[in-house]
C-alpha positions in Angstrom: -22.5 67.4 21.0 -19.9 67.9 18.8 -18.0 71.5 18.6 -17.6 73.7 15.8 -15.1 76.4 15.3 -15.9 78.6 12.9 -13.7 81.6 11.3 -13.4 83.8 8.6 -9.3 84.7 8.1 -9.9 87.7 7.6 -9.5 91.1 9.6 -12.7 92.6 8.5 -15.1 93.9 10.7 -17.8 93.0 8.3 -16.4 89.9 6.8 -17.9 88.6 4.3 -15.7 85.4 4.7 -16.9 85.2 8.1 -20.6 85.6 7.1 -19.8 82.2 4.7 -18.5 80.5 7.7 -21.4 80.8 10.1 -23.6 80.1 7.1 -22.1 76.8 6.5 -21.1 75.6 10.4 -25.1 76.3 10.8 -25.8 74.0 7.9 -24.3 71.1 9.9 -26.8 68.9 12.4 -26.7 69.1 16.5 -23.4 70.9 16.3 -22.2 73.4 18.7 -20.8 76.5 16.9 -18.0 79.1 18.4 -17.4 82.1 15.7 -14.1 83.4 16.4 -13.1 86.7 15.2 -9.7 87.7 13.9 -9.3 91.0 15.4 -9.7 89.3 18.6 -6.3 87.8 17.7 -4.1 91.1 16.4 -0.1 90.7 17.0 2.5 92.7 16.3 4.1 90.9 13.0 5.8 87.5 13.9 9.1 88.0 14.1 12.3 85.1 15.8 13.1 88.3 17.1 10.0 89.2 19.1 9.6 85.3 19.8 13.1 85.2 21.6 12.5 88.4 23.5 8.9 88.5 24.7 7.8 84.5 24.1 5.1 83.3 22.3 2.5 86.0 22.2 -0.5 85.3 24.7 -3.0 85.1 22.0 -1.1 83.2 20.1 -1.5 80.1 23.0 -5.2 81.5 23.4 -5.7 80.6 19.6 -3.9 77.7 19.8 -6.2 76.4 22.7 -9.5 77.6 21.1 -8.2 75.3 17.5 -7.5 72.5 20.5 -10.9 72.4 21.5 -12.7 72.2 18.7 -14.5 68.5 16.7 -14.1 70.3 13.7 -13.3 73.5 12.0 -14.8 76.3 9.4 -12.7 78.2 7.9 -13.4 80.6 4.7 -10.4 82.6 3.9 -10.3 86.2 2.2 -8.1 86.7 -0.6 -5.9 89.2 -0.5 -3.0 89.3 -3.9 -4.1 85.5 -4.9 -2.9 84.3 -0.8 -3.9 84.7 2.2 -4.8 88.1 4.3 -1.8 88.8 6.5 -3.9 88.7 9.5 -4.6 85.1 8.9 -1.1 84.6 8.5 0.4 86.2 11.1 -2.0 84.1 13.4 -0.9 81.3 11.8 2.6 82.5 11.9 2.7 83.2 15.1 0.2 79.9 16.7 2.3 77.8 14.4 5.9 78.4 17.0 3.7 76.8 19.5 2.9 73.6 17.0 3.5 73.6 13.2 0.7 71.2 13.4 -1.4 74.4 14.1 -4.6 72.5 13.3 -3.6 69.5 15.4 -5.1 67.0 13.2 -8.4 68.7 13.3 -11.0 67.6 10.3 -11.5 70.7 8.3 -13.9 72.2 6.0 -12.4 74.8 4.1 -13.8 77.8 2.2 -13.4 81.2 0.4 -15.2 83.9 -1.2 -14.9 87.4 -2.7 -16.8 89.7 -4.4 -15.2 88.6 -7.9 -15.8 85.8 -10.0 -13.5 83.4 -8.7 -14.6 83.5 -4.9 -11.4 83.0 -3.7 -10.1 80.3 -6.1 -6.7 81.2 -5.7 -6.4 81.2 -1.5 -8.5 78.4 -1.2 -6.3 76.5 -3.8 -2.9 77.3 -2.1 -5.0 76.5 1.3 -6.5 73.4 0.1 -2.7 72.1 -0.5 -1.0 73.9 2.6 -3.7 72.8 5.3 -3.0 69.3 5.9 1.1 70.6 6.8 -0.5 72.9 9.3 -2.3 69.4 11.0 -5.6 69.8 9.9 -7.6 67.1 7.7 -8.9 68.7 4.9 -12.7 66.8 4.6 -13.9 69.8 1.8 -13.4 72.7 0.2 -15.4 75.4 -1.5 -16.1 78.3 -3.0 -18.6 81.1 -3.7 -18.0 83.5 -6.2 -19.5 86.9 -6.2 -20.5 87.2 -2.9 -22.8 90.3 -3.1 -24.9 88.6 -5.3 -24.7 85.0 -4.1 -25.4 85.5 -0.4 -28.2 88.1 0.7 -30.1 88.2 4.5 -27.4 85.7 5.8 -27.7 82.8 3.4 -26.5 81.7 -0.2 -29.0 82.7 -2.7 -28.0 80.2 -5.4 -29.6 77.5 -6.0 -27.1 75.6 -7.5 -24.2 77.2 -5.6 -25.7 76.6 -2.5 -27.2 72.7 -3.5 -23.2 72.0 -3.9 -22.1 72.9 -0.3 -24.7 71.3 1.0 -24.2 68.3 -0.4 -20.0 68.7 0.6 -21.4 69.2 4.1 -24.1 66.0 4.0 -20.7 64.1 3.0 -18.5 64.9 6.2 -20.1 63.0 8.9 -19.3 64.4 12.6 
């Protein structure tokens, strides 16, 4: 069975980019689904200082290894000033001293939303274009606008909204 790991970049207790990422890694056929969790995964701020005194940070590699053994990956990133949050980044920044091929060529499915109208557009277009430099193969992307009132009791509500990443997700075969 194949593995998915599924994340929300986000530092959010009760993110809502997270939410979108179960949602969609449950949408996919005799998978296996890990949910990571960001806060599981706070740093100090990456710094070539703090590398070349203390090392790579422990859950940095622990990150690293988790992204190793996954088939694929699900990741919906929060938006935070049109990029991404900086807990996703530091994780990135900090994971990516171990490998700049963070994702080590992992197929990706990636996603965003937000409570606005644009659902993200702007993170998911910078990520859509960054992602395959970080090693991962980029098989989708997409996005949900207006959250709040696309995605009630754990699902999207949407017909339409919801017909479209279901039919991303019946094109990536795993």
């Amino acid at each position: 069975m194949k593995k998915i790991i599924a994340f929300g970049g986000s530092s959010s207790k009760n993110s809502i980019n997270k939410q979108l990422a179960v949602y969609a890694s449950n949408l996919f056929q005799n998978v296996d689904i890990e949910v990571l969790d960001l806060n599981d995964y706070d740093m100090p701020v990456f710094s070539v200082d703090r590398e070349k005194e203390n090392g790579i940070h422990p859950l940095a590699q622990d990150f690293y290894a988790k992204i190793g053994s996954a088939d694929f990956i699900v990741l919906s990133l929060a938006e935070h000033n049109g990029a991404y949050s900086s807990a996703f980044k530091n994780t990135l920044d900090w994971a990516s001293r171990i490998d700049a091929k963070t994702f080590q060529q992992k197929p990706m499915l990636l996603l965003a939303t937000s409570p606005g109208a644009r659902g993200g557009g702007s993170v998911l277009d910078i990520a859509v274009k960054r992602m395959p430099f970080q090693g991962a193969e980029v098989k989708g992307s997409f996005s949900l606008p207006s959250f709040h009132e696309n995605f009630k009791d754990g699902k999207i509500t949407n017909e339409t909204l919801g017909g479209d990443l279901k039919k991303i997700i019946r094109a990536i075969s795993l």
